[in-house]
C-alpha positions in Angstrom: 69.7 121.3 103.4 71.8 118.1 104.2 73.9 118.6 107.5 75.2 115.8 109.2 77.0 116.3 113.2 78.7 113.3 114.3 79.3 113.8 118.0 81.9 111.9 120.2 80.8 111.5 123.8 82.6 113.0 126.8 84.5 111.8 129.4 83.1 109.0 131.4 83.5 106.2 133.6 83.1 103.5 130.9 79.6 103.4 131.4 77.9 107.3 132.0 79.3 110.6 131.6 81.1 112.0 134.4 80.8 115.5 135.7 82.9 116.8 133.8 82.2 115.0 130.7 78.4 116.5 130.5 80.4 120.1 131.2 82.1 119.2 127.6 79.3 118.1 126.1 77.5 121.4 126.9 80.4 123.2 125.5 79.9 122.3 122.1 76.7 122.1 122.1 77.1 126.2 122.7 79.7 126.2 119.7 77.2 124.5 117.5 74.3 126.2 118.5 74.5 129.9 116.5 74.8 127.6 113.1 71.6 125.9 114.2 68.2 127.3 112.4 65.2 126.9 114.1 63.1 126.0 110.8 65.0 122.7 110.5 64.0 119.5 110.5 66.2 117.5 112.9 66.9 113.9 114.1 68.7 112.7 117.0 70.6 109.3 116.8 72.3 107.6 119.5 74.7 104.8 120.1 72.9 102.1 122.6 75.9 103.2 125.1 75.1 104.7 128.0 77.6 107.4 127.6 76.2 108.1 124.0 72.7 108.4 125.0 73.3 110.8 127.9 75.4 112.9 125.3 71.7 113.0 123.3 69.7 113.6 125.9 71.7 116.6 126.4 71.5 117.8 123.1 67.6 116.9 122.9 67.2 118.9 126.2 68.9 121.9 125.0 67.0 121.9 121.5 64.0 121.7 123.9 64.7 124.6 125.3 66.3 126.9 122.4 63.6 125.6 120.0 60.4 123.9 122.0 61.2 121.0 120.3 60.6 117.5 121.5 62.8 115.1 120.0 63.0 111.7 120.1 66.1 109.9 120.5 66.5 106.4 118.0 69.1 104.3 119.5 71.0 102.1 116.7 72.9 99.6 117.0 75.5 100.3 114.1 77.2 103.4 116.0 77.8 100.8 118.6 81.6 101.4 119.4 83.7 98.5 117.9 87.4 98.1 116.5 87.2 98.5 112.4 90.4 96.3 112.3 92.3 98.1 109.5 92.1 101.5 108.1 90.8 99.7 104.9 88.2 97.6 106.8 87.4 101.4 108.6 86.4 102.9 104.8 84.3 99.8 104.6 82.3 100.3 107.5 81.9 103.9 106.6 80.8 103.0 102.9 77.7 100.5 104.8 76.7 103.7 107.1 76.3 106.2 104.1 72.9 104.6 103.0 71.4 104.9 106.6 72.7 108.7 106.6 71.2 108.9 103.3 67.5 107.7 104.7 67.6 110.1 107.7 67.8 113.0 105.1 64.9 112.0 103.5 62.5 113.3 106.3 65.3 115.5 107.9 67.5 118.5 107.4 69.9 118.0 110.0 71.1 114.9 111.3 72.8 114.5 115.3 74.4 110.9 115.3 76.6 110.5 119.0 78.8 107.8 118.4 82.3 106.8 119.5 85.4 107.6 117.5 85.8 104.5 115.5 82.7 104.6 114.0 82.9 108.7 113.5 86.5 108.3 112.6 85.1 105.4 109.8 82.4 108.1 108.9 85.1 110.8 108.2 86.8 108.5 105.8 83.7 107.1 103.9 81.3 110.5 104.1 83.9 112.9 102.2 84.9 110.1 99.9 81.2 109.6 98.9 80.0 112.9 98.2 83.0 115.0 97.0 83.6 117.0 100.2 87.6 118.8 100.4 89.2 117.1 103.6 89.3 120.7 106.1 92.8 121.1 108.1 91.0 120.1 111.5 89.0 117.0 110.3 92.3 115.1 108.2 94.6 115.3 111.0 92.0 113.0 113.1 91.9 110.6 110.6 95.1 110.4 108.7 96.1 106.4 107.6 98.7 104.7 109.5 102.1 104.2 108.3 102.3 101.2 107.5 102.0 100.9 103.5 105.2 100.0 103.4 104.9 97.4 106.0 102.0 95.4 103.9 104.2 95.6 100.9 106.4 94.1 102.2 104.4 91.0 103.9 103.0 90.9 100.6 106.1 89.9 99.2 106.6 87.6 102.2 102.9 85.9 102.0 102.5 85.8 98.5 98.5 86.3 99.1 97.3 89.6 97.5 96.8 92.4 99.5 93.3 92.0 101.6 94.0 88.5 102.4 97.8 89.5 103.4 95.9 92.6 105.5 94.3 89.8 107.5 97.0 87.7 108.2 99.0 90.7 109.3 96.4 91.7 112.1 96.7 87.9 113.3 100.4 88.2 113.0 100.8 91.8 114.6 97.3 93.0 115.7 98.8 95.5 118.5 101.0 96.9 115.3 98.5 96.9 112.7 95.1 98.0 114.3 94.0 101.2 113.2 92.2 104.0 115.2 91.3 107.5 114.4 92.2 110.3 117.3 88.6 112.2 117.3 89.2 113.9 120.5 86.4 113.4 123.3 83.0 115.8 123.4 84.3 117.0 119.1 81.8 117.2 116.0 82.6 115.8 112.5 80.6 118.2 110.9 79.1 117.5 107.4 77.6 119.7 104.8 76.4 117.4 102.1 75.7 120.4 99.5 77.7 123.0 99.9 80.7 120.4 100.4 82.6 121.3 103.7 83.7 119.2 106.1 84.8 120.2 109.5 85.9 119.2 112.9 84.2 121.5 116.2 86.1 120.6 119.1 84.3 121.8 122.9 87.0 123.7 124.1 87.6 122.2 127.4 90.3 119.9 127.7 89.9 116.0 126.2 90.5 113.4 128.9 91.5 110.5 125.9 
């Protein structure tokens, strides 16, 4: 078994999770919960963000509870929220966090890694890509390209540079244009099968504040 959850925080004050927020968080938590065996091996993974970590600790109480488990929670630094730039530069980031995924299964079934939705959004792109998995109807949506292929040929014409090199002069000539983020709603799992190849998105069911 190769599962992989990659879990958005909830809504916060732009440092913890507000009220509300750990109310979403414990929403999907019960969505996700029936699919959960108790014979699995599991690892908890957290973004050093406040807001990230509390959405662990939530999950690691709950397992605690439904399972007697005592989890650990290992911060890492690579889910840190950050702008991928382009969508091209957001496959590339995705493509460096397959190998770390790819360790965590070695010793674990079932991987939790909260994050922020560039990096999960980067994830989406790079995870399905990597392994073979379809693209599922609630996942793509969250992570379809920007619409802007025309837009770089055409500064390619203009620049004369080749496309990655005219892809970084366009996000120093329009970076407010040509910035590209994926819309994974707040307190939502990327979900991941690895060998039975499905990909899904699991949203809390209360209502996203961004």
């Amino acid at each position: 078994m190769k599962q992989l959850y990659a879990i958005r925080h909830g809504d916060h004050n732009w440092s913890e999770l507000t009220d509300y927020g750990i109310a979403q968080i414990r929403s999907l938590h019960q969505k996700i919960e029936p699919r959960l065996p108790q014979d699995a091996r599991y690892k908890l993974v957290a973004s050093p963000e406040e807001r990230t970590y509390d959405t662990c600790d939530i999950f690691r109480q709950l397992f605690k509870k439904k399972f007697g488990l005592e989890l650990p929670i290992e911060e890492e630094s690579m889910f840190y929220p950050r702008g991928n730039g382009t969508y091209d530069a957001s496959i590339e980031y995705g493509k460096k966090v397959i190998p770390m995924i790819e360790g965590y299964f070695k010793e674990h079934d079932i991987v939790f890694v909260m994050s922020h939705k560039e990096s999960i959004g980067a994830m989406s792109l790079a995870i399905p890509a990597h392994y073979k998995i379809p693209f599922s109807d609630t996942l793509q949506p969250c992570i379809k390209p920007p619409d802007d292929e025309v837009f770089i040929e055409m500064c390619m014409d203009e620049y004369d540079l080749g496309r990655n090199k005219t892809i970084d002069k366009m996000i120093d000539d329009y970076p407010d244009i040509f910035l590209y983020t994926p819309s994974i709603p707040e307190a939502s799992a990327a979900f991941f099968d690895i060998e039975a190849k499905v990909c899904e998105l699991t949203r809390c069911g209360l209502r996203s504040m961004s």
